[in-house]
Z-matrix of the N, CA and C atoms (Angstrom, degrees):
N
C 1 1.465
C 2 1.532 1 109.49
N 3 1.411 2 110.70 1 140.15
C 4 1.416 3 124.99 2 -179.06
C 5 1.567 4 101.44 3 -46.66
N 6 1.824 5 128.63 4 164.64
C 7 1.356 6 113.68 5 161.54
C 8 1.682 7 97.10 6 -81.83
N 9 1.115 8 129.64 7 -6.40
C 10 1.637 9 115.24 8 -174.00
C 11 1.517 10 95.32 9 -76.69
N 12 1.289 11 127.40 10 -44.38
C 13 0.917 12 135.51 11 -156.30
C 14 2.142 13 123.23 12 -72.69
N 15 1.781 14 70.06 13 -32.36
C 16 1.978 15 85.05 14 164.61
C 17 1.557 16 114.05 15 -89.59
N 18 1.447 17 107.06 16 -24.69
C 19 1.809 18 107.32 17 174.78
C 20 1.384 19 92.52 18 -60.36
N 21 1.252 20 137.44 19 -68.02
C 22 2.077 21 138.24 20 -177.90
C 23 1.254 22 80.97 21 -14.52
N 24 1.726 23 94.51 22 -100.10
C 25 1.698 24 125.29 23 -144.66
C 26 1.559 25 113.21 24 -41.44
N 27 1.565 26 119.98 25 -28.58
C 28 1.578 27 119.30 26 148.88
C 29 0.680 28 132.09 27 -51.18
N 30 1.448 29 127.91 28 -53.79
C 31 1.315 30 138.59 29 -178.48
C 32 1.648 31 129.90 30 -76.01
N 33 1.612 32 102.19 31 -5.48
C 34 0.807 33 117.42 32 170.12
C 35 1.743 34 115.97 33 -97.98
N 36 1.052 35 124.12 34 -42.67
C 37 0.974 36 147.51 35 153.99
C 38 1.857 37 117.29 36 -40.76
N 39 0.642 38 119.60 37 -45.93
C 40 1.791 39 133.93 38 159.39
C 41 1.372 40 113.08 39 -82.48
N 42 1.687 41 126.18 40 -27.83
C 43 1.279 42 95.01 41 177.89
C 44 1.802 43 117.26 42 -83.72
N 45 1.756 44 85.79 43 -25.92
C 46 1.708 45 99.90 44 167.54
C 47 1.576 46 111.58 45 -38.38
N 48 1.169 47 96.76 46 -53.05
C 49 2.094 48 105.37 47 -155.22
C 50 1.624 49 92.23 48 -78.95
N 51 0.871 50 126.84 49 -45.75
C 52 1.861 51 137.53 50 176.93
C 53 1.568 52 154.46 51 -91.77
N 54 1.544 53 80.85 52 -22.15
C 55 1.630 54 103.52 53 167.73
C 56 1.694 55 93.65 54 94.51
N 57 0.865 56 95.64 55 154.60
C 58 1.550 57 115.60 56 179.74
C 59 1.764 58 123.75 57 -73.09
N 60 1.356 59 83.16 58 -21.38
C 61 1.925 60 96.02 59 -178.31
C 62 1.611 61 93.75 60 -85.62
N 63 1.026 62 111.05 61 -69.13
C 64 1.623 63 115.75 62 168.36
C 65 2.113 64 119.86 63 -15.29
N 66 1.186 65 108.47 64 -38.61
C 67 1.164 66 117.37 65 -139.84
C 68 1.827 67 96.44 66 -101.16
N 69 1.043 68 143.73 67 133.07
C 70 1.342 69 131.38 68 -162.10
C 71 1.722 70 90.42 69 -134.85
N 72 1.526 71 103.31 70 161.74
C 73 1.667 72 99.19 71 -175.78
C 74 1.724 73 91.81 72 -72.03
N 75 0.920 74 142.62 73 -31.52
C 76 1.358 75 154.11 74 179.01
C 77 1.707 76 104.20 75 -39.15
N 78 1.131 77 89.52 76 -59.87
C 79 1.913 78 110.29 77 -175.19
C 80 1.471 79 101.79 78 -59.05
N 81 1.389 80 109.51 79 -42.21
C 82 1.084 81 87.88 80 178.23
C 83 1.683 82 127.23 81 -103.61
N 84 1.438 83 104.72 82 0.77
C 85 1.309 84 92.17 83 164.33
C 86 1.632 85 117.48 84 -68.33
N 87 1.364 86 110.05 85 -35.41
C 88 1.107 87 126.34 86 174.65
C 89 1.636 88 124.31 87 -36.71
N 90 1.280 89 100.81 88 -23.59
C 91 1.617 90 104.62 89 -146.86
C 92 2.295 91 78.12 90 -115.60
N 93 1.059 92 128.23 91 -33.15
C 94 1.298 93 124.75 92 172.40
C 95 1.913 94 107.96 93 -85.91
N 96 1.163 95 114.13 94 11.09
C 97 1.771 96 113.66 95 -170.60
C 98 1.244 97 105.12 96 28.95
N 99 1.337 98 119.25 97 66.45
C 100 1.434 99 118.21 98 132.04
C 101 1.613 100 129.89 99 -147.29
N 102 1.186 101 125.89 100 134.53
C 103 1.387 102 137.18 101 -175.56
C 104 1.827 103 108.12 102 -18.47
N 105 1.466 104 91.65 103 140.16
C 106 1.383 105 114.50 104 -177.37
C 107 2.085 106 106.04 105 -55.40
N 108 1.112 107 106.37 106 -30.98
C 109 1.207 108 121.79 107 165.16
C 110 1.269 109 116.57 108 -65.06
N 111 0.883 110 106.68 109 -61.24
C 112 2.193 111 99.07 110 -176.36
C 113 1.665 112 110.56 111 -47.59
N 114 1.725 113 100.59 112 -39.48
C 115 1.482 114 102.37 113 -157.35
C 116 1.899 115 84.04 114 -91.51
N 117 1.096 116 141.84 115 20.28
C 118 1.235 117 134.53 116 171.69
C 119 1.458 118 121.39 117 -112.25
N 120 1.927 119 92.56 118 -14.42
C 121 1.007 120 110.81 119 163.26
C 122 1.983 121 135.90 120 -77.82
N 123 0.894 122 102.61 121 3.77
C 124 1.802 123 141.31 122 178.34
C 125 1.342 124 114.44 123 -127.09
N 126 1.389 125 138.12 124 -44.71
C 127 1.613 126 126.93 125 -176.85
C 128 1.735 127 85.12 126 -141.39
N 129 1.798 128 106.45 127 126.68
C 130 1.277 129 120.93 128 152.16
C 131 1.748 130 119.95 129 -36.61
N 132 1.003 131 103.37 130 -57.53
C 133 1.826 132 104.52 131 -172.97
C 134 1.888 133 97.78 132 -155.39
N 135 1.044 134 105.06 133 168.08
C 136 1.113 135 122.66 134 156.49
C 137 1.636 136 125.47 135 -35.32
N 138 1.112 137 128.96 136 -25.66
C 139 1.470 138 128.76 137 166.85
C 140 1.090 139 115.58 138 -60.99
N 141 1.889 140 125.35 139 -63.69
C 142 0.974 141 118.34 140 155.21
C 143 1.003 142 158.34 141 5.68
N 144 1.638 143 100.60 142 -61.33
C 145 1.488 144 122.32 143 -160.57
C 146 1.639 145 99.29 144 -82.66
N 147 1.760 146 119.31 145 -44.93
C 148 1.214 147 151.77 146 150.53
C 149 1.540 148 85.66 147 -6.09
N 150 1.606 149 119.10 148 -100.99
C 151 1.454 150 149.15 149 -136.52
C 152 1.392 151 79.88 150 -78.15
N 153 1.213 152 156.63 151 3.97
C 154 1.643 153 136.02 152 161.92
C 155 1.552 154 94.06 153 -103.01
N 156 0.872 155 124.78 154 -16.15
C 157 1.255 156 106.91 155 -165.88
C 158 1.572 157 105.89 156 -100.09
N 159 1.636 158 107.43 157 -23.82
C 160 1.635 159 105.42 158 169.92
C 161 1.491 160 98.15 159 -66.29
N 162 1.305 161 138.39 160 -54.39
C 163 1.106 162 158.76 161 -160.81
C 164 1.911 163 102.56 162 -45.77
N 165 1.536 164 96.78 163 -37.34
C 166 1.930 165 102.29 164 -169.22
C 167 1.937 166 79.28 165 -90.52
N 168 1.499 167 129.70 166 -45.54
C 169 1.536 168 108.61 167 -161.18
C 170 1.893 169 103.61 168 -73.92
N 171 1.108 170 102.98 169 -34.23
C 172 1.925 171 93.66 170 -177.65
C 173 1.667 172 103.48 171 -75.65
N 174 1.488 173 125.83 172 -18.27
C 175 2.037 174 116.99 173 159.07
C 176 1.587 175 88.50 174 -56.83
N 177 1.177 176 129.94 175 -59.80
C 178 1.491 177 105.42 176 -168.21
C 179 1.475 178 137.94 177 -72.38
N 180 1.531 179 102.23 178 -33.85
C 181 1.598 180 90.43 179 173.59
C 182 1.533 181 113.13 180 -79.44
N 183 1.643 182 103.90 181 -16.89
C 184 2.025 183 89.01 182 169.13
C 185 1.764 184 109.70 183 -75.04
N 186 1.373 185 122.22 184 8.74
C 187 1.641 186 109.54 185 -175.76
C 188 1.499 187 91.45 186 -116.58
N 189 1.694 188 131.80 187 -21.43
C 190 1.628 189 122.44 188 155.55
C 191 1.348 190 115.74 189 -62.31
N 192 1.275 191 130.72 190 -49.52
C 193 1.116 192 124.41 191 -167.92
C 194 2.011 193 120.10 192 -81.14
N 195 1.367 194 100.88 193 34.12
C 196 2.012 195 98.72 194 -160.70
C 197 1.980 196 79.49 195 -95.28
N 198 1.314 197 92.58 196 150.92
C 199 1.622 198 105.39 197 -178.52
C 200 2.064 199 87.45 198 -92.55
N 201 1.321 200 110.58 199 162.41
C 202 1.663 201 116.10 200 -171.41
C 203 1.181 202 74.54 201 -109.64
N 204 1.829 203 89.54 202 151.03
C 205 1.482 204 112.00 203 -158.24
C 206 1.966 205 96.80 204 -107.52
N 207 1.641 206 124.67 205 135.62
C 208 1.269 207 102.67 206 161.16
C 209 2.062 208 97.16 207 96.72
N 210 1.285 209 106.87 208 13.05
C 211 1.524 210 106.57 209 178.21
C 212 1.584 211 103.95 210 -173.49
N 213 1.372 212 96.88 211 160.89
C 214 1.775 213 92.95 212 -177.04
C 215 1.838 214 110.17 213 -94.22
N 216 1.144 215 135.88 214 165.57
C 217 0.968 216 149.64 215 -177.55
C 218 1.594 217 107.08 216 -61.66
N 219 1.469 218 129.24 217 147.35
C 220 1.473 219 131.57 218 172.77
C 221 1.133 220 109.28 219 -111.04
N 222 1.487 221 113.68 220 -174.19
C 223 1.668 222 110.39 221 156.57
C 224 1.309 223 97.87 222 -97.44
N 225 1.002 224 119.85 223 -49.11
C 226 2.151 225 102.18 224 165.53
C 227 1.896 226 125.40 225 -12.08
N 228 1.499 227 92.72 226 -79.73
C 229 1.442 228 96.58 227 145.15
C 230 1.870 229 140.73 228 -49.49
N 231 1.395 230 131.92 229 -14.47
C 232 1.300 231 126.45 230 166.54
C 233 1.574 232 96.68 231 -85.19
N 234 1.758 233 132.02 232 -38.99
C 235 0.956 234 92.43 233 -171.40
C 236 1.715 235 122.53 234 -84.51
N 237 1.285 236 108.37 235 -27.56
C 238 1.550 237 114.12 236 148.74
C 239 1.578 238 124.43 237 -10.41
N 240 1.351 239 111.99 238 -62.06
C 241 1.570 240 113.67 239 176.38
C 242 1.277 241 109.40 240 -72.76
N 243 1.745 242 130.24 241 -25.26
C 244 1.312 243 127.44 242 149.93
C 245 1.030 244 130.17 243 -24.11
N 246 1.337 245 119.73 244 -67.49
C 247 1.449 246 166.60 245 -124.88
C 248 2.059 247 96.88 246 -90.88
N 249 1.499 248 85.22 247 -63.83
C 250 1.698 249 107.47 248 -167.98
C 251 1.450 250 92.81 249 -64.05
N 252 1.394 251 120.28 250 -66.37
C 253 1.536 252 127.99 251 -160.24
C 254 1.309 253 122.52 252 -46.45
N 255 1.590 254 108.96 253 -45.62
C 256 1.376 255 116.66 254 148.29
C 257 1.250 256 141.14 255 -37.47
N 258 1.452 257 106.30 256 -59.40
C 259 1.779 258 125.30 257 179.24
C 260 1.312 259 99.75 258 -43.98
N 261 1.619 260 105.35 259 -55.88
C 262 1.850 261 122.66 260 -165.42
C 263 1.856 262 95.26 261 -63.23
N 264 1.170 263 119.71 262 -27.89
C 265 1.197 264 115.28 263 -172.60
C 266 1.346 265 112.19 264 -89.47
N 267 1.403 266 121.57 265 -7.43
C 268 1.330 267 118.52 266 -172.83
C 269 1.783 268 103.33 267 -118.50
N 270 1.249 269 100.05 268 -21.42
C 271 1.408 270 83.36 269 157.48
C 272 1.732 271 134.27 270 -100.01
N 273 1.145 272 105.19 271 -10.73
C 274 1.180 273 108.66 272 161.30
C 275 1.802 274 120.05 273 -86.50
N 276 1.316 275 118.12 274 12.14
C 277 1.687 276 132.29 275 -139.62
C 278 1.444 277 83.10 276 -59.97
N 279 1.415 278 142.33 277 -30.28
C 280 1.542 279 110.28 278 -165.65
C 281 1.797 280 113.31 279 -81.72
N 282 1.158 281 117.18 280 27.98
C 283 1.931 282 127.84 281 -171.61
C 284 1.732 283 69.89 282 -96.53
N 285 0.992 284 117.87 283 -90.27
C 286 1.778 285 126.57 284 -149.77
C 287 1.855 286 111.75 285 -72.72
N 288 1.252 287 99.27 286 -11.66
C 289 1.775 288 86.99 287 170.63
C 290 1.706 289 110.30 288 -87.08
N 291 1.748 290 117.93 289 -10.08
C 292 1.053 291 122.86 290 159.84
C 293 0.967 292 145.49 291 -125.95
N 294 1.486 293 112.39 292 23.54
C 295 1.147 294 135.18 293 -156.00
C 296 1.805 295 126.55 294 -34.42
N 297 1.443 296 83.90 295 -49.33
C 298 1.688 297 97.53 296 -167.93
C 299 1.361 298 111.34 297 -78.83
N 300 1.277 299 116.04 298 -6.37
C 301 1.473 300 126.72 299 176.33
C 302 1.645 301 97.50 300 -99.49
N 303 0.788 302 126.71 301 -59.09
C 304 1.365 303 100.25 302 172.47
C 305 1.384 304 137.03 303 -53.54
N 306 1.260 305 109.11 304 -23.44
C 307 1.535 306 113.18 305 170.50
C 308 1.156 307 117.05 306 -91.55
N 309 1.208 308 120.65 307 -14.88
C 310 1.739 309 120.67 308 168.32
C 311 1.561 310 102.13 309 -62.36
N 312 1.562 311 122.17 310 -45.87
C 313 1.405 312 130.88 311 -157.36
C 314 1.697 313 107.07 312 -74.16
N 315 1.480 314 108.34 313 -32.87
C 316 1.703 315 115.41 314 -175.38
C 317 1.352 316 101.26 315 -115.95
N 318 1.779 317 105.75 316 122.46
C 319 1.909 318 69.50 317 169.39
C 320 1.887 319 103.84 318 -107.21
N 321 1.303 320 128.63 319 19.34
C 322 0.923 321 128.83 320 172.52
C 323 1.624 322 105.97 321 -77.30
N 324 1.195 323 104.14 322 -32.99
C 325 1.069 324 121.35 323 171.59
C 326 1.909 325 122.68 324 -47.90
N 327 1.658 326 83.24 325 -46.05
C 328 2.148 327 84.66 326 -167.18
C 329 1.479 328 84.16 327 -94.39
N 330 1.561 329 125.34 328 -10.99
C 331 1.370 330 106.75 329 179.48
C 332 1.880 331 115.81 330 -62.41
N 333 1.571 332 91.45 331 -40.25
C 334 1.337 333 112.09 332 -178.87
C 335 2.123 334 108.50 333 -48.21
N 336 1.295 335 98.58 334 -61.21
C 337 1.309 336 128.85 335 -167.26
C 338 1.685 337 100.73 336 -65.47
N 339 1.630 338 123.99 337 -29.21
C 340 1.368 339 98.43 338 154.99
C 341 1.542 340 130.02 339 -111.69
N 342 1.189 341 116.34 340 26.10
C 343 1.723 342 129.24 341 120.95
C 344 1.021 343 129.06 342 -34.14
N 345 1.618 344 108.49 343 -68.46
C 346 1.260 345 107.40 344 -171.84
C 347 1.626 346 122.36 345 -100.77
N 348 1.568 347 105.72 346 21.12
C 349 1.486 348 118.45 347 151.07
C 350 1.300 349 110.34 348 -68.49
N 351 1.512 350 112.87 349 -68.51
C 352 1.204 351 135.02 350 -167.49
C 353 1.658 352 102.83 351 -37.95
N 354 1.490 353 119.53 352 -47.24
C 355 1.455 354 124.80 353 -157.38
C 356 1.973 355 85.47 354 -85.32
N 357 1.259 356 110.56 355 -45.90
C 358 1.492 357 82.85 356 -172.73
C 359 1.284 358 109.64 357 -77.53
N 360 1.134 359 137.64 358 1.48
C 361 1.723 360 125.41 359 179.25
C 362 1.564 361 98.11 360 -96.80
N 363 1.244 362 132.02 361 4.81
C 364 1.526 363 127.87 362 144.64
C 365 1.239 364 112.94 363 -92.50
N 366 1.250 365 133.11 364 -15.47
C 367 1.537 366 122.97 365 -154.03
C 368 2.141 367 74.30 366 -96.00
N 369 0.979 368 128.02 367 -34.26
C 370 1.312 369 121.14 368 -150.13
C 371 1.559 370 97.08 369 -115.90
N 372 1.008 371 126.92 370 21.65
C 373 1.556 372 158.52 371 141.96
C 374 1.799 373 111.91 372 -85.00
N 375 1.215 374 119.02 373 -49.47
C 376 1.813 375 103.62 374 155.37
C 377 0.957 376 119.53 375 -93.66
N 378 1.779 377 120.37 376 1.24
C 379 2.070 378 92.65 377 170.34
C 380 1.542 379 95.20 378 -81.01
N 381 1.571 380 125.75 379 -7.24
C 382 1.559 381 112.91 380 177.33
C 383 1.496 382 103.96 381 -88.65
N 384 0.870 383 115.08 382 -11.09
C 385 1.817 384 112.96 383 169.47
C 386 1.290 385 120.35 384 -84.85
N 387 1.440 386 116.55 385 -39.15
C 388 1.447 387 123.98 386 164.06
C 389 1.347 388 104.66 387 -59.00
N 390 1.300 389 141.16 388 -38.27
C 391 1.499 390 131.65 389 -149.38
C 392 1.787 391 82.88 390 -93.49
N 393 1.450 392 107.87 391 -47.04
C 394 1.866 393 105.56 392 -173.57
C 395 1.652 394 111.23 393 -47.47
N 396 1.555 395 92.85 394 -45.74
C 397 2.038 396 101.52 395 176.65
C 398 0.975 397 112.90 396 -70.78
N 399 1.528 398 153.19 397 11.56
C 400 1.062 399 163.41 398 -134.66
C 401 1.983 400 111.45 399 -170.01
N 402 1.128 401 97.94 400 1.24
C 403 1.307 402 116.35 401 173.58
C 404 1.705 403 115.41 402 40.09
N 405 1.503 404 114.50 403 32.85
C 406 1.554 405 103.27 404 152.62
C 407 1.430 406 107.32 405 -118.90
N 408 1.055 407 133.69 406 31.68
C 409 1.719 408 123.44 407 118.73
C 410 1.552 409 99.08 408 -133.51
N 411 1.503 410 75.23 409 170.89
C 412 1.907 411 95.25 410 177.39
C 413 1.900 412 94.74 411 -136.90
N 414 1.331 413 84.69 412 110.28
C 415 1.837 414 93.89 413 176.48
C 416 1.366 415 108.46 414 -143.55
N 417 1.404 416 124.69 415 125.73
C 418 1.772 417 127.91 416 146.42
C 419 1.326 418 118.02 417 -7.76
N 420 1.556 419 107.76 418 159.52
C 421 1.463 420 103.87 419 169.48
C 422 1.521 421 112.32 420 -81.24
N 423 1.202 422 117.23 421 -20.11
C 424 1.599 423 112.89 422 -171.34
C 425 1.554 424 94.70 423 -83.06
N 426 1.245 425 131.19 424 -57.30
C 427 1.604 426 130.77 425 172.62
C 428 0.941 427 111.32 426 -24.46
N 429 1.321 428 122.35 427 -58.50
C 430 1.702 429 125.43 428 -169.55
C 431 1.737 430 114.14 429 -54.60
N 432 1.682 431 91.96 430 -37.02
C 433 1.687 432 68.63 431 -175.67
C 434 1.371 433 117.81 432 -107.44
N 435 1.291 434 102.84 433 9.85
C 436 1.583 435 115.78 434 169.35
C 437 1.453 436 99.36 435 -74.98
N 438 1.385 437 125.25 436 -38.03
C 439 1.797 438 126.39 437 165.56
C 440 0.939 439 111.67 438 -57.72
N 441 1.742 440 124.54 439 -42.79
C 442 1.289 441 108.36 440 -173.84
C 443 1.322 442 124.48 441 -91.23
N 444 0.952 443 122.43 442 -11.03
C 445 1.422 444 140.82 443 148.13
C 446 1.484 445 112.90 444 -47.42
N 447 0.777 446 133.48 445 -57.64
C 448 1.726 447 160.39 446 -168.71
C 449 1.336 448 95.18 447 -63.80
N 450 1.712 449 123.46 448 -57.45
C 451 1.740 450 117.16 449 -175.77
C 452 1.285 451 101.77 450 -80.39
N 453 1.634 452 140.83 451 -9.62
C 454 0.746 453 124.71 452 152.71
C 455 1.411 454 135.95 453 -44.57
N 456 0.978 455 111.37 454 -69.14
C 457 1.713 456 145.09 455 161.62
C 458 1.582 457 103.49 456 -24.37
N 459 1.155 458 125.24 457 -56.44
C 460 1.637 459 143.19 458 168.15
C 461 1.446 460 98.72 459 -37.14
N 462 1.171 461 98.08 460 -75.36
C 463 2.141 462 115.33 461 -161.19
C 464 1.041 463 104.14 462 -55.58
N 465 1.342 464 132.64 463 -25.11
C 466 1.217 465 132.74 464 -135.25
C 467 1.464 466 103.89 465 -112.62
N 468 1.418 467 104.68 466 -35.46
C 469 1.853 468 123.47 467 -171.46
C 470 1.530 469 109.30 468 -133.09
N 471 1.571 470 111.11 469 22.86
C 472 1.676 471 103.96 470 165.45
C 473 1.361 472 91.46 471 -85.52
N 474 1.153 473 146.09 472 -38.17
C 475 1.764 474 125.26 473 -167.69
C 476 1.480 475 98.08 474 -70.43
N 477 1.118 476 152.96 475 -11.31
C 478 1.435 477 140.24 476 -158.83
C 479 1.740 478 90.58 477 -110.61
N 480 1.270 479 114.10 478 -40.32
C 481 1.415 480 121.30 479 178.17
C 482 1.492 481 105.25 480 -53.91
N 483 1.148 482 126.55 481 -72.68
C 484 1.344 483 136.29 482 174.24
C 485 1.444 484 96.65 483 -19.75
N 486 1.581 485 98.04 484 -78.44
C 487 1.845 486 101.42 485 -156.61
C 488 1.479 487 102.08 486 -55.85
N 489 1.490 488 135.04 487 -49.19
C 490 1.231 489 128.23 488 179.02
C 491 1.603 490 135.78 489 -60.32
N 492 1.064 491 106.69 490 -17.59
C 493 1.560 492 124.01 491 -176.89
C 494 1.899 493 113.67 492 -119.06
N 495 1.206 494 98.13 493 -47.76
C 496 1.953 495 94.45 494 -179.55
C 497 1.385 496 114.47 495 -101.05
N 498 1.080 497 123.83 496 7.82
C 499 1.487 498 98.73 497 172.71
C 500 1.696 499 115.91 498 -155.05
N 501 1.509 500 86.91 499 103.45
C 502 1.429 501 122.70 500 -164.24
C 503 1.627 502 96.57 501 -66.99
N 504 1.635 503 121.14 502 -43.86
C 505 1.086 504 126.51 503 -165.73
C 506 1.397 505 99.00 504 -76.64
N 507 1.233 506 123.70 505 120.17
C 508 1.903 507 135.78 506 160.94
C 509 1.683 508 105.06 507 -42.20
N 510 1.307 509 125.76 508 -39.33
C 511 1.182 510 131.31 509 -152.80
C 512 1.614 511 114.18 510 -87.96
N 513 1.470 512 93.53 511 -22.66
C 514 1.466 513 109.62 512 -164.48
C 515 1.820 514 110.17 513 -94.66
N 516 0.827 515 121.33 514 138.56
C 517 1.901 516 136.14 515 -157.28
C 518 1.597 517 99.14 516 -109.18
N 519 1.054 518 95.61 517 133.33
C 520 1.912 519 111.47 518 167.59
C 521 1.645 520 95.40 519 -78.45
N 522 1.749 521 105.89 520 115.87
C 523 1.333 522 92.86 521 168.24
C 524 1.227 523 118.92 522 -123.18
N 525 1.296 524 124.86 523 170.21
C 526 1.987 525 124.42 524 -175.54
C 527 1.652 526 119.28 525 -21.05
N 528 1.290 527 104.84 526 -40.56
C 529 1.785 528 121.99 527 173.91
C 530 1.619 529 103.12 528 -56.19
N 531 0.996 530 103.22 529 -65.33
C 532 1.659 531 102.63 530 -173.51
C 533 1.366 532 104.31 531 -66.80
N 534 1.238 533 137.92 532 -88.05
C 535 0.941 534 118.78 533 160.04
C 536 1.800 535 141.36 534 34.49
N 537 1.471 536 83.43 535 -75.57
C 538 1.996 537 96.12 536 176.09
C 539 1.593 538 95.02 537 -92.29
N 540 1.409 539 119.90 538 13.53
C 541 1.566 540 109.30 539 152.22
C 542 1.427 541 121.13 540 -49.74
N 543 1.329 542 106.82 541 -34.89
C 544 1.384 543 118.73 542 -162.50
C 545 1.943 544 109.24 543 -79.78
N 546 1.434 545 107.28 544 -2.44
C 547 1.585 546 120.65 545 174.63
C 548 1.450 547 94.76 546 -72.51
N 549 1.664 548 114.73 547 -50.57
C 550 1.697 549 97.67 548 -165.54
C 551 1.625 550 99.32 549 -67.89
N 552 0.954 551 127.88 550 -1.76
C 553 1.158 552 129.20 551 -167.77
C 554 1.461 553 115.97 552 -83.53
N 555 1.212 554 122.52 553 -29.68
C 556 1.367 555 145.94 554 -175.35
C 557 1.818 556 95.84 555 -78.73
N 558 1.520 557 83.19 556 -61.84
C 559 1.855 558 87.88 557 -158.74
C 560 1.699 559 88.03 558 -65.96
N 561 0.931 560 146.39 559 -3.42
C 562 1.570 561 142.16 560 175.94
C 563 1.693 562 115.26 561 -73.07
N 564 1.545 563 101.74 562 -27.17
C 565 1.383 564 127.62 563 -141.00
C 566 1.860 565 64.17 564 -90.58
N 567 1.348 566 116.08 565 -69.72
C 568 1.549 567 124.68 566 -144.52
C 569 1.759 568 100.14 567 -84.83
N 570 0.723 569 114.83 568 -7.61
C 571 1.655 570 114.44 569 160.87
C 572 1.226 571 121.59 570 -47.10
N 573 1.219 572 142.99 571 -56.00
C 574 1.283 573 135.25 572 146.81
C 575 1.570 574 130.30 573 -7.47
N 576 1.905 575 106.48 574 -44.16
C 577 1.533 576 103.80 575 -158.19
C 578 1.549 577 93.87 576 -119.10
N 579 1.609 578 121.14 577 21.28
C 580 1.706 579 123.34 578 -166.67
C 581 1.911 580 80.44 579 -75.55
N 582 1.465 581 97.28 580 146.86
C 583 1.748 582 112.84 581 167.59
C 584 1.489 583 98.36 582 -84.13
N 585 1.210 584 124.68 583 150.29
C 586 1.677 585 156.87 584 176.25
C 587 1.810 586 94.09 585 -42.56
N 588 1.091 587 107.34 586 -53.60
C 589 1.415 588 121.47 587 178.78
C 590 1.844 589 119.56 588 -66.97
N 591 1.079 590 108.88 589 -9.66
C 592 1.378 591 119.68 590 -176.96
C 593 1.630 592 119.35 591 -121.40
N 594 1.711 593 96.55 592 -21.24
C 595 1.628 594 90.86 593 -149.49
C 596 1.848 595 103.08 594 -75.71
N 597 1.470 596 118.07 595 -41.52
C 598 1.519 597 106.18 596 170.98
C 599 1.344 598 136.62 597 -39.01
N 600 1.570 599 108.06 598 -42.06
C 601 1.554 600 110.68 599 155.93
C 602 1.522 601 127.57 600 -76.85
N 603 1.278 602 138.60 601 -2.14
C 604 0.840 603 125.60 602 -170.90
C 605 2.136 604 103.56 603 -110.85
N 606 1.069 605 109.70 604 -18.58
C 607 1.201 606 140.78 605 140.80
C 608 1.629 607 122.82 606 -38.98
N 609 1.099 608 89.09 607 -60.68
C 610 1.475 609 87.57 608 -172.88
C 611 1.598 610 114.83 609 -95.48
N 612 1.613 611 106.04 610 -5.72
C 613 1.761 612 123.83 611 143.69
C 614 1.367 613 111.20 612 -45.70
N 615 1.262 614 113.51 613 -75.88
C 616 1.194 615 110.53 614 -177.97
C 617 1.791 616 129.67 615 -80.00
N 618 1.307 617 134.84 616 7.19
C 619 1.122 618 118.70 617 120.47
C 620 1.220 619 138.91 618 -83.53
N 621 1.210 620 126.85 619 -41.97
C 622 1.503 621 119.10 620 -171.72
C 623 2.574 622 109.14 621 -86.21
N 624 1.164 623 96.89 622 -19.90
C 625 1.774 624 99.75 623 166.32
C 626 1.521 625 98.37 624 -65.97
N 627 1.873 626 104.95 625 -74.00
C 628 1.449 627 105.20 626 -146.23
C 629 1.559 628 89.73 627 -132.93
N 630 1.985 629 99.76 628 83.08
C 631 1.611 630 84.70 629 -178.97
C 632 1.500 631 120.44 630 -101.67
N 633 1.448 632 105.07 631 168.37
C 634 1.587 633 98.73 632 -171.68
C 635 1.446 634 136.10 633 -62.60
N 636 1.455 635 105.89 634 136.53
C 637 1.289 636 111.07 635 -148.37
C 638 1.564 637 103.55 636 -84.81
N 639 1.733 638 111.68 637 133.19
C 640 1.627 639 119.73 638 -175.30
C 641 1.637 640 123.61 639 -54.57
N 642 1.244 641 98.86 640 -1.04
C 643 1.642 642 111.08 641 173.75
C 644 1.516 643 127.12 642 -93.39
N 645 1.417 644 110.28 643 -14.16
C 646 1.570 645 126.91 644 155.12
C 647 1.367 646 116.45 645 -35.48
């Protein structure tokens, strides 16, 4: 592996386990043994390192969220984009447990970050059109993007939810499980617009796949 490439995966890796305020370019040269210089020699400061690494998590949720070209949408596929959005959210989890602090600190940064809102609240505006053309929901055009807007809102602020509301104990860690709490949460959201023809299975996706978790 490149050394640019192990400065990331450290730094990513420590800001996950520690938070990003926590984490100093120091810390992390520290934590790869090599001089504050080498690793200054690849990323100016700590911002940097930040804005490549949003840069590798928004390549991924724009390559989870692409509708397949040449076929209609499944429920296989909705929970799939579940599935991904999460992962991407849990491994990148320190972007959204601090979000607003990081974008206060860069603003190339939140410039970046409302781009690539904008592109996913369309990209997730046709997986609700694919699923509508595909007849397991039936929703308006204004509904749809008030939904898609809406699962936005979810993905985006279940890690801050977690830390602010469930866990009283300092000691105790938000882990991957909780986390994809926030799936029943989605499919809760879209219950309303499931077709007659869809809604028992998609229902019974979301209790018995990803059921709700006793810590709600």
């Amino acid at each position: 592996m490149k050394t640019r490439d192990r400065i990331l995966a450290a730094a990513l890796d420590l800001f996950n386990q520690q938070g990003e305020r926590n984490v100093t370019t120091n810390h992390i040269a520290a934590h790869l043994e090599m001089s504050p210089g080498n690793l200054y020699y690849h990323f100016k400061n700590k911002q940097e390192i930040i804005y490549e690494l949003f840069l590798s998590y928004e390549s991924t949720v724009d390559n989870n969220l692409n509708v397949p070209a040449g076929r209609q949408l499944t429920i296989a596929d909705k929970l799939n984009y579940l599935q991904k959005v999460f992962q991407g959210l849990w491994e990148y989890r320190f972007i959204h447990r601090d979000m607003e602090h990081l974008l206060v600190a860069d603003q190339r940064l939140h410039a970046r970050y409302r781009t690539f809102f904008r592109r996913c609240q369309k990209k997730t505006e046709a997986i609700y059109q694919g699923l509508h053309d595909s007849n397991i929901i039936n929703i308006e055009q204004g509904e749809l993007e008030g939904l898609a807007l809406n699962t936005w809102i979810v993905v985006t602020s279940w890690f801050s939810f977690l830390q602010c509301n469930l866990l009283s104990d300092s000691e105790q860690s938000i882990t991957l499980d909780m986390l994809k709490g926030g799936i029943y949460q989605i499919f809760q959201l879209e219950r309303p617009y499931l077709t007659d023809q869809y809604r028992e299975e998609v229902q019974a996706m979301q209790e018995a796949f990803i059921p709700k978790p006793d810590w709600l």
